[in-house]
N, C-alpha and C positions, 0 to 999 in steps of 0.2 A: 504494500500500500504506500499511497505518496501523500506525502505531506506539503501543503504549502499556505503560508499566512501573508496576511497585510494589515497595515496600521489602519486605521478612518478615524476621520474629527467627526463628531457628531455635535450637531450643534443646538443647543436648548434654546426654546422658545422664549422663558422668560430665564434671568439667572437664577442658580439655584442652591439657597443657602438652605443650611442646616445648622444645628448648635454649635457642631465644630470647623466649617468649610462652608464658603462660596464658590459657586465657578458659572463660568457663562459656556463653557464646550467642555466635550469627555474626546479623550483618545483610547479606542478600544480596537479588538487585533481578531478579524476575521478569520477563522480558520477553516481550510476544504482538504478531507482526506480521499483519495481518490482511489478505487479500485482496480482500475482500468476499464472498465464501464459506468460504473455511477460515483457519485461525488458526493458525499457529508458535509455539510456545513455544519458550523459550529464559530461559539464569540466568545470573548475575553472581555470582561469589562472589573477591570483591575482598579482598586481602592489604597488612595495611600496607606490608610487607615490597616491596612491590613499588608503591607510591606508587600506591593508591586505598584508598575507602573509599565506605562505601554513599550518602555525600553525593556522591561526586566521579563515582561512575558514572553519577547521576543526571544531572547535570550536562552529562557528555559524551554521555548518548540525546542529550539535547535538540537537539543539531547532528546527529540522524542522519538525521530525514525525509526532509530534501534529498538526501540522498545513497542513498534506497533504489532509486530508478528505481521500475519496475512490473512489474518479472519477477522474480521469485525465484531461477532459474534462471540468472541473471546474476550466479553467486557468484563466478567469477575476479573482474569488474570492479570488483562494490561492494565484496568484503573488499580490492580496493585503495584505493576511496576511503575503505573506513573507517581502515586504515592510514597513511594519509596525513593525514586530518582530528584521530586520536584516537590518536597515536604511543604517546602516556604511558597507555594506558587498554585494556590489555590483555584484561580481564571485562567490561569493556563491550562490546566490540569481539566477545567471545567469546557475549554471551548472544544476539545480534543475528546472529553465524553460525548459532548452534545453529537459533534458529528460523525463518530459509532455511531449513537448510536441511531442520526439519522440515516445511516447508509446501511445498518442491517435493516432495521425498517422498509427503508427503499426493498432491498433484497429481497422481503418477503412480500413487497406489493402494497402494504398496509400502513396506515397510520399508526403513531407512535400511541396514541392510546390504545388502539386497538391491542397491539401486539403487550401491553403491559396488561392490557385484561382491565380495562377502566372504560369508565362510562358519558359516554362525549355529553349527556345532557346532565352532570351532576357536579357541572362548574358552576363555581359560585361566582357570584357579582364580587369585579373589582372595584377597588377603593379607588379615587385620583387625587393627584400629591398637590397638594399647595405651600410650597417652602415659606419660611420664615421674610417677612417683607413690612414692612410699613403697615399698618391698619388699612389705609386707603387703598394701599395697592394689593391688598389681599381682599379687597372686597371687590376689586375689578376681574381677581382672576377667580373668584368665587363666582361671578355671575358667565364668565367663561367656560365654568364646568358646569352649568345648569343642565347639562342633560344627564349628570352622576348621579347616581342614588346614593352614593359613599364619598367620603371624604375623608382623607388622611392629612392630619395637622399637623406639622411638622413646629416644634416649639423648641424651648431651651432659650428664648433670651428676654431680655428685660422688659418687654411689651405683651408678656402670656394673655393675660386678662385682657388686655388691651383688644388682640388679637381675635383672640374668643368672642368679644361682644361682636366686635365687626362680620363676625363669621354669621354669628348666629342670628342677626339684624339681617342677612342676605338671604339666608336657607333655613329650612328644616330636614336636611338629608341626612342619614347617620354619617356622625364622627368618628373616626378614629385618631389619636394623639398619637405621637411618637417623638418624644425627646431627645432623641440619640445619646443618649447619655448625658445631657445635657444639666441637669437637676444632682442639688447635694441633699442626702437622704431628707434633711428639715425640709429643703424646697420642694421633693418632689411628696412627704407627706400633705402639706398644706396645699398641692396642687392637686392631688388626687382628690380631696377633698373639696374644692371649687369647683375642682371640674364634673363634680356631679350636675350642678344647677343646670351646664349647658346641654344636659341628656348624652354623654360622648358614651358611645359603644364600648372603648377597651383603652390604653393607655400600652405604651412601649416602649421598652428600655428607656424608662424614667430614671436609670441610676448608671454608671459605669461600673463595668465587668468586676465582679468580687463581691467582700462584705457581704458575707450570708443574712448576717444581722439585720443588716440597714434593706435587703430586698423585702425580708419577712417582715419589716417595722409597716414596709410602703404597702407592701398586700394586706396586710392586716386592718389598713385604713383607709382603703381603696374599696370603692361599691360598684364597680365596673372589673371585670378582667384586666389580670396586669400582663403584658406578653415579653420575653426575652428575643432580642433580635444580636446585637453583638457582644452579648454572653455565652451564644451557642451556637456553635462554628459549626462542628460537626457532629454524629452522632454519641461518642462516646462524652460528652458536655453534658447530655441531656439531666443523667441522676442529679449530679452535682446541682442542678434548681428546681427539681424536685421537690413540691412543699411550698416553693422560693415564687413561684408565678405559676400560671395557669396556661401557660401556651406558650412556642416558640414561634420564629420568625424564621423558615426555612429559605436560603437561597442559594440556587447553584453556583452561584459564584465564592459564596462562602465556603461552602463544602466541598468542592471542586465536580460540583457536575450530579447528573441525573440516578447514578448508581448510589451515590452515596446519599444524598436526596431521599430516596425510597427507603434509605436503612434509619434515617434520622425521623423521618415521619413516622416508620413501623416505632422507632422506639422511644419519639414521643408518645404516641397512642401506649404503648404499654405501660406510660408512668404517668395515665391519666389526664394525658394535657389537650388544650386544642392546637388545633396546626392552624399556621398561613404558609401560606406561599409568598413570597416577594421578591423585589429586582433588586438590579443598581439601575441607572441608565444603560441602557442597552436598544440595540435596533429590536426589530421583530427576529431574527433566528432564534439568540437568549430567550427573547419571552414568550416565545411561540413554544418555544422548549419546554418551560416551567410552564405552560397552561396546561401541558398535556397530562399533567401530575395533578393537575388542579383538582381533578374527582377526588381525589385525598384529602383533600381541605377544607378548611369552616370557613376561612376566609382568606381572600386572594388580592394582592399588592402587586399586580404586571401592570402597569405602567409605564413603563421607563418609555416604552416606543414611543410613546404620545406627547411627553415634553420633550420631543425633539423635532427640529424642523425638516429633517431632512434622512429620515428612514430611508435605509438602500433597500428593503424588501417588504413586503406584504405574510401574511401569515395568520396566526389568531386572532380573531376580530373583538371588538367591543358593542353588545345591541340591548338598549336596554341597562347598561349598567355590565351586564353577565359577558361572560366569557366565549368565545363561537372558537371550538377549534375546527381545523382546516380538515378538508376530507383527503388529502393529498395523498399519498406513501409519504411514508419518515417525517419527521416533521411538517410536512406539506407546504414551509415557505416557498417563495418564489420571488425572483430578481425584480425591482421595481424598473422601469423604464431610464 
């Protein structure tokens, strides 16, 4: 099999800040494995935050050939050599599962939920992101997403409240918060606690990674689900907040990909939590990817494609709020024009 990447700027409609970062474009690294009849795609959408960047994924393909074998189909064994070879390089690791395991897919004719034994009509409505911004200018892009049933609040800075009124003066769509770790245990007590008044759905990574103590202080006083999103990378994280919150935040870019994904959902559900689904910025291949999982989920954060202005591909659709995956073999993307 043949490996080949490239870089792309992807560029966001409005800029997009979070608790810890702004940015107004992403550079993410397309990758196509090739059989010699059909081609995988697959994306990298790499986080400082998480030690890569569109240089360093590049970097980490180049040790991947050796390690593809010639069956695609042999996804236990290579996402363990990729594991082992590319420990620190999670989106690399992740754009290289994606297209396995689009091209065994392809191979067998079928769409990728099909072939995982999932059910195309038991995706759940995705959330849409509104980053941290001005009061005024989050009530322009709030009436921007009026056709969302959901809404994902992205908080952590000195205007919370501020923010929240203006939200909720525009809409009544469920909310969901996400602090990115933005909140210190005191703040993110007395915000869980406000944030009842404005009816919010669930509340995430209100606290940075650790402190068993201070997670159980904020659940404890929280009348909404609390969900962990960059406390739980992969699947062997999950025990460890067990008790600690009610739900993870699964992404294949966290976890490096679709394989590992499925082990981290199976073993949240076995320690009683809810799942989401979620992105980073990514085109539609990444999120077309993670929709096809999305039958596993309570609730689903694909997005990324849509706060960008310039999607190179088409794939899982948004109608209604809910998720349309594509009827295609493998993934079912397809090149935009």
């Amino acid at each position: 099999m043949r490996l080949s990447a490239e870089t792309v700027r992807l560029d966001l409609i409005h800029p997009f800040r979070i608790a810890r970062e702004v940015s107004d474009h992403k550079q993410n690294v397309l990758v196509r494995i090739s059989d010699g009849e059909l081609t995988g795609t697959g994306e990298a959408a790499p986080s400082r935050y998480y030690g890569e960047d569109a240089g360093s994924v590049i970097r980490a393909l180049e040790k991947v050939p050796p390690l593809l074998g010639g069956d695609p189909f042999e996804l236990e064994e290579t996402t363990d050599r990729l594991a082992s070879a590319l420990p620190g390089d999670p989106s690399a690791r992740a754009a290289v599962d994606i297209a396995l395991h689009d091209l065994a897919a392809q191979r067998l004719g079928v769409p990728l939920y099909r072939w995982l034994g999932l059910d195309p009509a038991k995706t759940p409505v995705t959330s849409f992101t509104i980053g941290i911004d001005e009061p005024a200018a989050v009530r322009r892009k709030v009436r921007e997403a009026a056709g969302y049933p959901a809404l994902k609040i992205k908080l952590g800075s000195e205007k919370d409240l501020e923010i929240m009124r203006a939200i909720r003066d525009e809409t009544d769509a469920r909310i969901r918060i996400d602090a990115n770790a933005g909140w210190t245990a005191d703040q993110a007590v007395e915000m869980v606690g406000r944030l009842s008044e404005f009816g919010v759905e669930l509340v995430e990574q209100p606290l940075p990674p650790g402190s068993p103590a201070d997670w159980r202080r904020v659940r404890e006083a929280a009348a909404m689900p609390v969900f962990a999103d960059e406390s739980v990378l992969v699947s062997p994280d999950v025990p460890a907040m067990a008790g600690l919150v009610d739900g993870v935040n699964v992404k294949l870019m966290k976890c490096g990909g679709v394989r590992e994904a499925l082990r981290l959902i199976h073993t949240a559900r076995a320690h009683g939590m809810r799942v989401m689904i979620g992105c980073m910025i990514e085109t539609s291949v990444a999120i077309t990817a993670a929709a096809h999982l999305s039958p596993l989920a309570d609730y689903a954060d694909l997005d990324g494609n849509l706060l960008i202005s310039n999607d190179l591909f088409s794939g899982a659709a948004v109608r209604g709020g809910r998720l349309v995956l594509p009827e295609g073999p493998g993934t079912g993307i397809t090149p935009r024009p």
